[in-house]
C-alpha positions in Angstrom: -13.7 3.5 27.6 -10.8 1.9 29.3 -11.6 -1.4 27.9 -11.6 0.2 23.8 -7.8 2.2 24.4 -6.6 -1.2 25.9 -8.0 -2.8 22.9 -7.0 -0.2 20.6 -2.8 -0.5 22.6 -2.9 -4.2 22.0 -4.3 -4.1 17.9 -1.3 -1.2 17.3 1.0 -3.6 18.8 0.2 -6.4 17.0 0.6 -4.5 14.1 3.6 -3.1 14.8 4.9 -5.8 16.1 4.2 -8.4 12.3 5.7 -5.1 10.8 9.1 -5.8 12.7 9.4 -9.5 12.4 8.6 -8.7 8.4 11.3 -6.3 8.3 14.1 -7.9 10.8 13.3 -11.6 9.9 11.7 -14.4 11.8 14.5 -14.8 14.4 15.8 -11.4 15.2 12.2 -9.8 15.4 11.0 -12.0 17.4 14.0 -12.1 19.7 13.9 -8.4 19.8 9.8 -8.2 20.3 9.7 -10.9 23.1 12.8 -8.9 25.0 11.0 -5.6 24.6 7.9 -7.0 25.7 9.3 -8.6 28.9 11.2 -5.3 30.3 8.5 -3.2 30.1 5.9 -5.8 31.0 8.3 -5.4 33.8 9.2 -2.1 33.9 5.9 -0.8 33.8 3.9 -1.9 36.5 7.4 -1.6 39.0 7.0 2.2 38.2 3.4 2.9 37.7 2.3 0.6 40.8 5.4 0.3 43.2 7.7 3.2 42.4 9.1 3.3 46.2 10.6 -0.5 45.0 12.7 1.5 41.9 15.6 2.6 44.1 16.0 -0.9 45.3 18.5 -3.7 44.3 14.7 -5.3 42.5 13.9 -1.7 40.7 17.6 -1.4 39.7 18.3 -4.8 38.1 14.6 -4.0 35.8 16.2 -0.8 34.7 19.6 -2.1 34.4 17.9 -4.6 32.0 16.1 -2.4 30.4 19.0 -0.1 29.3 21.2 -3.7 28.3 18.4 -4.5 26.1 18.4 -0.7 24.1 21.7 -1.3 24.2 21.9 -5.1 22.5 19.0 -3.7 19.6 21.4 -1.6 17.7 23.6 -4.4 17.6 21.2 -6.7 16.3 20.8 -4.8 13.6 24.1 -4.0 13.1 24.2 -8.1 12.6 21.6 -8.2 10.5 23.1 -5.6 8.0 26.3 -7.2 8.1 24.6 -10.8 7.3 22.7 -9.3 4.1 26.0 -7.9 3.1 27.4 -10.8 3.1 24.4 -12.4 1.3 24.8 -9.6 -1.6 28.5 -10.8 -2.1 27.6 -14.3 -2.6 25.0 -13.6 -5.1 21.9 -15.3 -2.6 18.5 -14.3 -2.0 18.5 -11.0 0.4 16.3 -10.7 3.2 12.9 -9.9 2.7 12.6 -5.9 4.4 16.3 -5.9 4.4 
């Protein structure tokens, strides 16, 4: 049963992971997926496996990355808004999903 929610975790991501490259773009999406994906492939085992280690200068630099990369995502799309603005006003090709 394990096995088919693991299975079932990894097709939604997949999913939702083509659905945000198709909406950010190529570059950002995948810049944004791959950074997710590293914190909390991080972030994740550090507090299901070895929560004693969180407290430490090793648990705190994981969450201290984690809360730079929340923080860096609104700004990516805060770019990307601004650069399909800028598209609009010279009359070129938008973003597809933008």
């Amino acid at each position: 049963m394990e096995v088919f929610l693991y299975g079932g975790g990894w097709g939604i991501g997949a999913v939702l992971a083509g659905l945000g490259v198709d909406r950010m773009g190529l570059g950002i999406g995948v810049a944004v997926i791959i950074g997710i994906a590293a914190v909390l492939g991080a972030l994740i085992p550090l507090a299901v496996d070895t929560p004693q280690l969180i407290p430490q200068p090793k648990g705190l630099v994981v969450i201290l990355s984690f809360i730079v990369l929340l923080g860096g995502v609104p700004l990516v799309d805060i770019a990307g808004k601004q650069r399909d603005d800028a598209k609009t006003a010279r009359n070129e090709p938008r973003q597809k999903g933008g």
